[in-house]
C-alpha positions in Angstrom: 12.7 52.6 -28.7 10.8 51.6 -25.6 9.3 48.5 -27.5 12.9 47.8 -28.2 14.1 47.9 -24.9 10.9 45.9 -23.4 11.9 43.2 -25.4 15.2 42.9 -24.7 14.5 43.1 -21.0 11.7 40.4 -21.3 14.4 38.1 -23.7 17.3 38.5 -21.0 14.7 37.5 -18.5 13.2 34.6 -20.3 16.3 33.1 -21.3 17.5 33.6 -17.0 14.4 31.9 -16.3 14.6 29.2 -18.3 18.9 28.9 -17.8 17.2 28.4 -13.8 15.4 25.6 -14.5 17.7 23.4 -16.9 18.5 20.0 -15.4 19.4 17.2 -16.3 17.9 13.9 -17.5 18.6 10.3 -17.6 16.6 8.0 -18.8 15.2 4.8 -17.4 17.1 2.9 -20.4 20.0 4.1 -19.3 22.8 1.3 -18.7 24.2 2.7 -15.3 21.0 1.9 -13.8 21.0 -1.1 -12.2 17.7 -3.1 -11.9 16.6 -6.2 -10.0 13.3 -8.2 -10.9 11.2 -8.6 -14.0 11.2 -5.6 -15.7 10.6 -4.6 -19.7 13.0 -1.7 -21.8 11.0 0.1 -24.3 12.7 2.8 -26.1 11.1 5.0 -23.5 10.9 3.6 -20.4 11.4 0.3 -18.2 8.0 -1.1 -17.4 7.0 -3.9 -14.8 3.9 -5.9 -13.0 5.1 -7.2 -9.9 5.7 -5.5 -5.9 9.9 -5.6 -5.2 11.1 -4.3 -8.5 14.5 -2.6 -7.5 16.9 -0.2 -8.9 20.3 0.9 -7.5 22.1 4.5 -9.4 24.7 6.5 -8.1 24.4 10.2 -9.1 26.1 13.8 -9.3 24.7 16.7 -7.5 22.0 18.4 -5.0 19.1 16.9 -6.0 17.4 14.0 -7.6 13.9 13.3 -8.6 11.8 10.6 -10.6 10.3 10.8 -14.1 7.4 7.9 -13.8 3.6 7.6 -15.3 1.3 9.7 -13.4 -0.6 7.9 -10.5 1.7 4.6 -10.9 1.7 3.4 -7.1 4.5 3.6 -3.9 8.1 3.5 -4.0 10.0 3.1 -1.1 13.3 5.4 -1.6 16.6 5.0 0.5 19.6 7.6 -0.3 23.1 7.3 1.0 22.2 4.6 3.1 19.4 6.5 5.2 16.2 6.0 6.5 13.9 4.7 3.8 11.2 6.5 3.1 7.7 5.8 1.4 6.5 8.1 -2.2 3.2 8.2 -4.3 3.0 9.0 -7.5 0.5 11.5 -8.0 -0.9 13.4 -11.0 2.6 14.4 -12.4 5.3 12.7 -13.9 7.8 13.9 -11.3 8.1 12.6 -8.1 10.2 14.7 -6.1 13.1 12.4 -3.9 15.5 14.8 -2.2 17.0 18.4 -2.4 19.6 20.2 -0.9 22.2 17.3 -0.7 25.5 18.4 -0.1 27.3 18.6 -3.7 29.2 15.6 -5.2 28.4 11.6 -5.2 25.1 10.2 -3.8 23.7 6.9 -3.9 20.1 6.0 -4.8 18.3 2.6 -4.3 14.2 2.4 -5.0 12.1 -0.2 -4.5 8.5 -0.4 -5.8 6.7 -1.2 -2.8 3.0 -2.7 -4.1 1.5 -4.9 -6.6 1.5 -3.5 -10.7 -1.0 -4.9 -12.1 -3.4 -2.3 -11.8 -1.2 1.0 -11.6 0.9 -0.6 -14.7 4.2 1.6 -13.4 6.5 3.0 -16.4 10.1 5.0 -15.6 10.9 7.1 -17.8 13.8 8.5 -15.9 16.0 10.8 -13.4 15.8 14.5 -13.0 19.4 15.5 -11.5 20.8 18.9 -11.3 22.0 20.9 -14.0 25.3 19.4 -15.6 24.8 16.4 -13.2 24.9 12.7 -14.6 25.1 9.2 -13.1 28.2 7.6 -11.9 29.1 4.0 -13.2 26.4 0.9 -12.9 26.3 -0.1 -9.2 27.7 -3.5 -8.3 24.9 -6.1 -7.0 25.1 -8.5 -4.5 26.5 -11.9 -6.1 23.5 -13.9 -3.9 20.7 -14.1 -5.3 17.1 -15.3 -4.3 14.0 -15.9 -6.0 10.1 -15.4 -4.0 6.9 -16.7 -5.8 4.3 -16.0 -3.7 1.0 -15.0 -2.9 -0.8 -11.8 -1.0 1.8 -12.3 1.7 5.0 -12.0 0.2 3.3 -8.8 -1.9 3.3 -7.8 1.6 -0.2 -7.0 1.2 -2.0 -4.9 4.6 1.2 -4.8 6.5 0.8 -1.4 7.2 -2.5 -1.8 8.7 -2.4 -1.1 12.3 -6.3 -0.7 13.1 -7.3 -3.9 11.4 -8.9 -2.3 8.2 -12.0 -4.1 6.5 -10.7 -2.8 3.5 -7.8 -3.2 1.2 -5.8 -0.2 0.5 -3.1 -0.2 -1.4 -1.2 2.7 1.1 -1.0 -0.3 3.4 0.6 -2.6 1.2 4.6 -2.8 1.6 6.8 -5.0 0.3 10.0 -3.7 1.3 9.0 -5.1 4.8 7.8 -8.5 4.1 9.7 -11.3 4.9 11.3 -11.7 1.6 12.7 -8.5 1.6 14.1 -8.7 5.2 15.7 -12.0 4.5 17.2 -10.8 1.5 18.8 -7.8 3.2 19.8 -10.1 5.7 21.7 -12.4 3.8 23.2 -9.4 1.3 21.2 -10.9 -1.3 19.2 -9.8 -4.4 15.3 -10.6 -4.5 13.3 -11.0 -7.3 9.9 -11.4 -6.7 7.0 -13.6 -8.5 3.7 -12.4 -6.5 0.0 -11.6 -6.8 -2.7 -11.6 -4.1 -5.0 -14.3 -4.2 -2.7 -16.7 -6.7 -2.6 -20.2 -6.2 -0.8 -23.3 -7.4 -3.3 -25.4 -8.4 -6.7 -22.6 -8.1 -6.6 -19.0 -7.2 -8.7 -17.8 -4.1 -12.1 -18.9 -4.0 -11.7 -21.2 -7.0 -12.6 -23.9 -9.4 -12.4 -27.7 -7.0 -10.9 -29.0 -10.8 -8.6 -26.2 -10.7 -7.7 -22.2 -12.8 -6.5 -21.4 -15.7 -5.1 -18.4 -14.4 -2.6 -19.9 -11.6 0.7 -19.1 -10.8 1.9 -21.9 -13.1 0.5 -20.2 -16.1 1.7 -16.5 -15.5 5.5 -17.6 -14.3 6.9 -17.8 -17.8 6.2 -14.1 -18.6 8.2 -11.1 -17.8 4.8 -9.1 -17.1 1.1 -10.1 -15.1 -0.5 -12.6 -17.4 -0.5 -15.8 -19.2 0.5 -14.2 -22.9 2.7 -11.4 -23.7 6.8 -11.3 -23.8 8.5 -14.5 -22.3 10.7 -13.7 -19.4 14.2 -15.0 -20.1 15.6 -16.8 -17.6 19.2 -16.4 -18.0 18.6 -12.8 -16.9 18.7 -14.0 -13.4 19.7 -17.4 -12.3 18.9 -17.8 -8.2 20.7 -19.4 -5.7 17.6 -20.1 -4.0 14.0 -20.3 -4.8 11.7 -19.5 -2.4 7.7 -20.7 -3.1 4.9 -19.4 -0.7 2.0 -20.7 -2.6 -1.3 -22.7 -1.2 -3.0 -20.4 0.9 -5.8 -19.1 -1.6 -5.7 -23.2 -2.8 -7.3 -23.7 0.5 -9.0 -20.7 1.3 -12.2 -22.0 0.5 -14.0 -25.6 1.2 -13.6 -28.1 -1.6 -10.0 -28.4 -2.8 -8.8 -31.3 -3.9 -5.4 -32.6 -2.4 -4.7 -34.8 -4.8 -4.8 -31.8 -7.4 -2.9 -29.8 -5.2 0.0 -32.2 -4.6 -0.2 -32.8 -8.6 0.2 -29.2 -9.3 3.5 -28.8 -6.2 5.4 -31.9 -8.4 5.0 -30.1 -11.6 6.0 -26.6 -10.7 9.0 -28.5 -8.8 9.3 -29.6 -12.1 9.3 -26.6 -13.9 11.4 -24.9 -11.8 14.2 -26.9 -12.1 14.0 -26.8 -15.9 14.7 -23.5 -15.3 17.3 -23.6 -13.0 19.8 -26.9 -12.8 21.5 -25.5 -10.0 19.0 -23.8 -7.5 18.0 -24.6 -3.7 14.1 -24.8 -4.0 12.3 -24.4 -0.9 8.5 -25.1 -0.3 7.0 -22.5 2.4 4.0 -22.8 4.2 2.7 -20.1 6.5 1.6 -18.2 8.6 -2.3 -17.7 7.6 -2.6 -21.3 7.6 -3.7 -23.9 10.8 -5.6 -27.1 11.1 -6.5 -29.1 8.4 -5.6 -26.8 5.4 -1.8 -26.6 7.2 -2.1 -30.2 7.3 -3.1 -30.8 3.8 -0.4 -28.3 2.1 2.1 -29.9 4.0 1.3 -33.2 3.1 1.1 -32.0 -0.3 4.4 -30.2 -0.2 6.1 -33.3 1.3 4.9 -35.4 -1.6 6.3 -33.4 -4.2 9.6 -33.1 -2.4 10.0 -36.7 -2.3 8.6 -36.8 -5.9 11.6 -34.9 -7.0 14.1 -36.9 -5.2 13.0 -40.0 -6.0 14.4 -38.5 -9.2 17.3 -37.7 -8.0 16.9 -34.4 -7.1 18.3 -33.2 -3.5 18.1 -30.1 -3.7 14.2 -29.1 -2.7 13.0 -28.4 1.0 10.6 -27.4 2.7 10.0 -24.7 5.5 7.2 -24.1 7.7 7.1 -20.3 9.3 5.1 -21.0 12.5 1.7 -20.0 12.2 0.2 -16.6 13.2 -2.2 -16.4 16.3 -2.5 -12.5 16.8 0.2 -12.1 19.0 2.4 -9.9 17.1 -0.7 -8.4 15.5 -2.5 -8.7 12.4 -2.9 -6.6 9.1 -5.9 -6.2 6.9 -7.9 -9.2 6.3 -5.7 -10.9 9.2 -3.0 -10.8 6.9 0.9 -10.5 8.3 1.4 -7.4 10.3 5.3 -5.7 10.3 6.4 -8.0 13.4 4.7 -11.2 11.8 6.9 -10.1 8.9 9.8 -9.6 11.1 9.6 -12.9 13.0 9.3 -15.0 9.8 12.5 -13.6 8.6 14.0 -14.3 11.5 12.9 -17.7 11.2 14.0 -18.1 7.2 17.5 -16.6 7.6 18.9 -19.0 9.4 17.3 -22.0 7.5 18.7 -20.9 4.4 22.0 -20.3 6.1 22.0 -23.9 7.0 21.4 -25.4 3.3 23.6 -23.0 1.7 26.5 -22.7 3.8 26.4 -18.9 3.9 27.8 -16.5 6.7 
């Protein structure tokens, strides 16, 4: 009889235990998710490469939590409209965001803050509160911009304020960089094409004939790389593209201009294959000065008038001005937060002017 009533004790407190820790889960797949960038839906998650991958959810309840790959990299969270704040994922799948929200309808908006390629980041999904679910798929902005960049859009160091000798990737931040800013500024979407140390022509530090490996050879695919699944670009048509490449061309002595100007007129060129109606803008700065300044722009320049000798009007060029310490410097005298800052002030207003938005 005793056995009998152990057992029933230990059932009822089993089953209260368990009844305690029920939430609820959403998966990544889910269509009331909304997601900006490149990303890839398996069956069981949404999978991407690149820094600035986005995803807005409203949600029921106290509570809210993410369901990612172990040890995946930083995201940097915003809910209700508040104060971002920066998250690692560590050893387990969940990554705590917030508890003890007053009840009802919250909004969520996540941003992976560094570069994929190494941490390969997967979502699997929410955790929400017992009962909970999500509300309907968020509206996005209808502007929409495009950055292909380098080390500095990835926003790569800008966290680093005791000049570190070495990368880290806790230092690295998109969410700051200059593309991100501008696109908050303009109430604009950003997707975001961007590896340290990729060129247009070479990568840092190499080949004078040129890489295999360049920008122009990993654009056409959704993740890091030059094979795997194409990216379709009717996903996301931008307004405006925005291309920060030709730093790492020049990093090292021995690049050829000629090459490099060969290599702006075909990506122009591919580009607008891709999208007939876009605002393409060629950006130089703010790690460049002297001769290598000189040499990209003059590059730049001839692919611009390359492509409207064809008849195209709509490509540009922009040159942030270059950085000389004064607003500080992040690792490897990369961008610091007010470089950042300052060159978004400097874009917004630019492409205000060619696009006639308020």
């Amino acid at each position: 009889m005793k056995r009998l009533l152990f057992l029933f004790l230990f059932s009822l407190f089993f089953a209260s235990n368990v009844a305690c820790q029920t939430r609820s889960f959403v998966k990544a797949t889910d269509s009331r998710l909304a997601f900006v960038g490149r990303t890839l839906t398996r069956t069981d998650a949404v999978v991407w490469s690149y820094p600035g991958v986005q995803f807005f959810a409203e949600f029921e309840g106290t509570s809210v939590s993410l369901s990612t790959k172990p040890r995946c990299g930083f995201f940097v969270v915003e809910i209700d409209g508040g104060e971002p704040f920066k998250v690692e994922s560590g050893e387990q799948e969940e990554i705590p965001l917030s508890v003890g929200l007053a009840p009802g309808r919250h909004t969520l908006h996540v941003t992976y803050a560094v570069e994929g390629l190494l941490f390969k980041p997967e979502l699997y999904g929410l955790w929400l509160d017992e009962g909970c679910t999500l509300g309907a798929r968020p509206s996005l902005p209808s502007r929409r911009l495009e950055f292909i960049g380098n080390s500095i859009t990835c926003g790569y160091g800008i966290e680093d304020t005791v000049g570190l000798k070495k990368f880290s990737y806790s230092t690295q931040n998109h969410y700051y960089t200059y593309a991100a800013l501008t696109a908050r500024a303009l109430g604009a979407q950003c997707q975001v094409v961007a590896r340290s140390g990729i060129g247009i022509y070479r990568n840092c530090n190499g080949n004078r004939g040129g890489d295999s490996n360049t920008m122009q050879a990993l654009y056409p695919f959704t993740l890091f790389g030059t094979s795997g699944v194409r990216w379709d670009f009717s996903r996301y048509q931008p307004d405006v593209v925005c291309v920060n490449l030709g730093t790492n061309d020049t990093t090292s002595p021995g690049y050829d201009t000629n090459l490099l100007a060969a290599a702006y007129k075909k990506f122009l060129h591919t580009l607008r294959g891709h999208y007939p109606q876009a605002k393409i803008v060629l950006l130089t700065g703010t790690m460049l000065s002297g001769t290598r300044l000189s040499d990209v722009k003059r590059a730049q320049q001839a692919a611009v008038d390359d492509a409207r000798r064809r008849g195209d009007s709509e490509v540009y060029r922009f040159d942030f001005m270059p950085g000389d310490g004064s607003l500080g410097y992040g690792t490897h005298k990369h961008p610091s937060l007010r470089r950042h800052a300052r060159m978004a002030e400097e874009l917004v207003p630019f492409l205000r002017t060619i696009t006639g938005w308020q």
